[in-house]
C-alpha positions in Angstrom: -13.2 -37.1 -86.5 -16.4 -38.3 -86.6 -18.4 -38.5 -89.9 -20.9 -35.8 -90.3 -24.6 -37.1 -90.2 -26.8 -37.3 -93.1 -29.7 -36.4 -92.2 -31.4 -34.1 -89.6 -34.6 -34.6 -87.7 -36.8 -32.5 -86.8 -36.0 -32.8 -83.0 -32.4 -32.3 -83.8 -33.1 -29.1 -86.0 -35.5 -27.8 -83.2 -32.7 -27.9 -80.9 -30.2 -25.8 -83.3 -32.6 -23.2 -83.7 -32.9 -22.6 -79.7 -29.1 -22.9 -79.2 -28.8 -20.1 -82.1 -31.9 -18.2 -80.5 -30.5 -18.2 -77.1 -26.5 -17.3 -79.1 -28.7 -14.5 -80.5 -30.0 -13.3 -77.6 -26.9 -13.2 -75.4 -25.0 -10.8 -78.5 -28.1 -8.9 -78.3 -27.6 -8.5 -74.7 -23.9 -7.7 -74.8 -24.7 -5.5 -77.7 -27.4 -3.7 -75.5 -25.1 -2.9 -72.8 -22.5 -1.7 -75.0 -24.9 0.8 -76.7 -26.0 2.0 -73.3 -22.1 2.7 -72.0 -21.6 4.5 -75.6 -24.6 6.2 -75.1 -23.1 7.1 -71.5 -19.6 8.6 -72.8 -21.6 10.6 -75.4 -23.7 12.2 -72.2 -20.6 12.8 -70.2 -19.0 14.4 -73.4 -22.2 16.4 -74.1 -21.8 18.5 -70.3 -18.1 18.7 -70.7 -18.6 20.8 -74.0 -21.5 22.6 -72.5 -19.0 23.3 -69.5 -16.5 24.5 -72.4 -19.0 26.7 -74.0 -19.8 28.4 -70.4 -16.2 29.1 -70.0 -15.7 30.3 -72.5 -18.6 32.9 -73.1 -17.4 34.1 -70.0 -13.9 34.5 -70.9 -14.7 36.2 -73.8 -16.8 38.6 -72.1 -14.1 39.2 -69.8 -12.2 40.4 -72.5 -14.4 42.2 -74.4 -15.1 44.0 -71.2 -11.5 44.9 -70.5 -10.8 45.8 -74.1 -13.9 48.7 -74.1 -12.6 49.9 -70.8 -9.0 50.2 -72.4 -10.6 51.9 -75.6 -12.5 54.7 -73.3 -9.7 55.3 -71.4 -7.4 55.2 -74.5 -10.2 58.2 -75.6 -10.4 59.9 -72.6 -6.8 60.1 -72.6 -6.3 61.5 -75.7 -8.9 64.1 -75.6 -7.2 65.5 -72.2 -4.1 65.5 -74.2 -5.9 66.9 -77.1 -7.7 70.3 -75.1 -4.7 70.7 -72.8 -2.4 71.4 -76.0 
């Protein structure tokens, strides 16, 4: 192993600080992209649940639909039964 310098010169410390500028950049990058293909999912998962709502307004309109024609005929029924007695 070789024996660590003692001192730095200014060249030297100029050159650290652009290898750790570029490091920097290239997390920044990669960091970048993942936010953007987060930021994707979270789209894609935003329509799903918008496709869920839909569906299921309409189901529960379906039912509510089928339940009040049930309930009038339930009424209807009983009120033949009730003037035919």
């Amino acid at each position: 192993m070789a024996p660590p310098r003692e001192s730095w010169t200014d060249e030297r410390l100029d050159d650290f600080k652009d290898h750790m500028d570029a490091r920097f950049d290239a997390q920044q990058k990669h960091m970048d992209a993942r936010f953007n293909q987060v930021e994707g999912r979270f789209s894609d998962m935003d329509g799903r649940f918008s496709d869920l709502t839909r569906t299921t307004q309409i189901l529960i309109g379906i039912i509510g639909t089928v339940l009040t024609i049930n309930t009038a005929m339930l009424v209807g029924v009983l009120g033949l039964v009730a003037t035919k007695l």
